[in-house]
C-alpha angles and dihedrals in degrees: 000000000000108000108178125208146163132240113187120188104229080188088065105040117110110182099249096137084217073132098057100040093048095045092052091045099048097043095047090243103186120234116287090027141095138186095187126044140191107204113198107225105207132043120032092265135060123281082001115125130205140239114050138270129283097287120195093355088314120152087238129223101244115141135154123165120178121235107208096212130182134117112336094205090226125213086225097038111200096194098050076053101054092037103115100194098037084248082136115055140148114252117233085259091055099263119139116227150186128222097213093189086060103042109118093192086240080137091205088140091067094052091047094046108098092191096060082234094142125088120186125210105231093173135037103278126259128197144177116256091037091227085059126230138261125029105291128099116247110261109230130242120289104031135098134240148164146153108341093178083253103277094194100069095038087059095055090049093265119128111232127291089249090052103052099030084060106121091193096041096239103141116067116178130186142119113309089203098077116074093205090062125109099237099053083049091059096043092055094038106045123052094256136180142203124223108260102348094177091078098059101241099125101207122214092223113085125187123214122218145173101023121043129237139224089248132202100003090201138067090193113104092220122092120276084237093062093048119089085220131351114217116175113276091022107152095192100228090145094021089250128095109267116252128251112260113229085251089068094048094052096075098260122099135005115311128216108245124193113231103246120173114321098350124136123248134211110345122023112249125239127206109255134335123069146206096294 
């Protein structure tokens, strides 16, 4: 059974907040509000590190890393648990939804949600453009939404608006069930950890640290499942990996190589470091 789930590459992640702003824009999120997050570990502010410059020839102390942060889609749910009228369930691919017809606006999933994933709309919504954006209707006042992995999409064979929106390649989704997918790969392959993995909850979303990864392996925005191959810079057009020119096999140039076993896709990985 398909059990989607997300792997995002903390080494690659470069703060950009491509994620936030697609997200918001895709999903119809309305202003003041946002479903996906990229929190700056580090100074007090935002995209501010700690520690101080090189002082007196001095190596220095600065350091600042991001955390992507949204719903985390957990296996143990805590907040499909604590719902009193069913309004929040998991989906039989392993999303995790709300019935927004059914939503009462107790807000005990938000209580319940360790990850602070949740926002409530405490007045009637307002967007801009006023007709709103994406292609998702506006939720009312007075229930309570967040990242549902756009399911939309999904449902139409397209990986979420944060995956492929991503300019450094760092968030891979796909099902955690198959073995052959690029997510599970990465999982067993990278050292890789779970938000608060103390509570149980065992989220769907895994970060990767410490040695970068090759990252997303296509440019198509369909689903790697949907596709027959997937070869770095594959745009899917024909759901196959496009072909070397003659140009690439003669030596000169970058070449088109289909993904076979254990090989890296797109962009070569490095051992530690990142972007940022």
């Amino acid at each position: 059974m398909t059990n989607y789930g997300l792997v995002i590459d903390q080494e690659r992640c470069i703060g950009c907040q491509a994620c936030a702003v697609s997200c918001k824009q895709e999903n119809n999120v309305p202003m003041g509000q946002f479903w996906n997050r990229v929190l700056t570990e580090g100074g007090d502010k935002i995209d501010t590190p700690s520690g101080g410059y090189p002082d007196d020839g001095g190596s220095g102390s600065l350091d600042m890393q991001y955390q992507p942060t949204a719903c985390q889609h957990c296996e143990n749910a805590p907040c499909v648990k604590v719902c009193p009228v069913n309004a929040t369930y998991t989906r039989d691919d392993g999303i995790v939804e709300i019935d927004y017809d059914k939503c009462i606006g107790c807000r005990y999933c938000m209580a319940a949600c360790p990850y602070n994933a949740r926002v409530f709309n405490w007045d009637e919504p307002e967007h801009m453009p006023e007709a709103g954006t994406g292609d998702v209707a506006a939720r009312p006042q007075g229930v309570v939404e967040k990242c549902t992995f756009c399911s939309h999409r999904v449902d139409e064979g397209l990986d979420p608006a944060c995956v492929v929106n991503c300019p450094a390649d760092a968030r891979i989704f796909g099902d955690l069930d198959d073995e052959g997918s690029t997510v599970s790969k990465y999982i067993n392959e990278y050292e890789t950890d779970q938000l608060l993995e103390d509570r149980g909850t065992n989220p769907k979303t895994h970060y990767i640290s410490g040695e970068m990864s090759p990252g997303r392996p296509q440019t198509s925005d369909k689903m790697e499942s949907e596709l027959d191959d997937v070869s770095p810079w594959s745009d899917g057009a024909e759901d196959v990996p496009a072909e070397a020119s003659e140009s690439d096999s003669s030596g000169s140039g970058g070449s088109h190589h289909s993904i076979e076993g254990d090989a890296a896709p797109h962009v070569p990985a490095v051992g530690s470091g990142g972007d940022d």
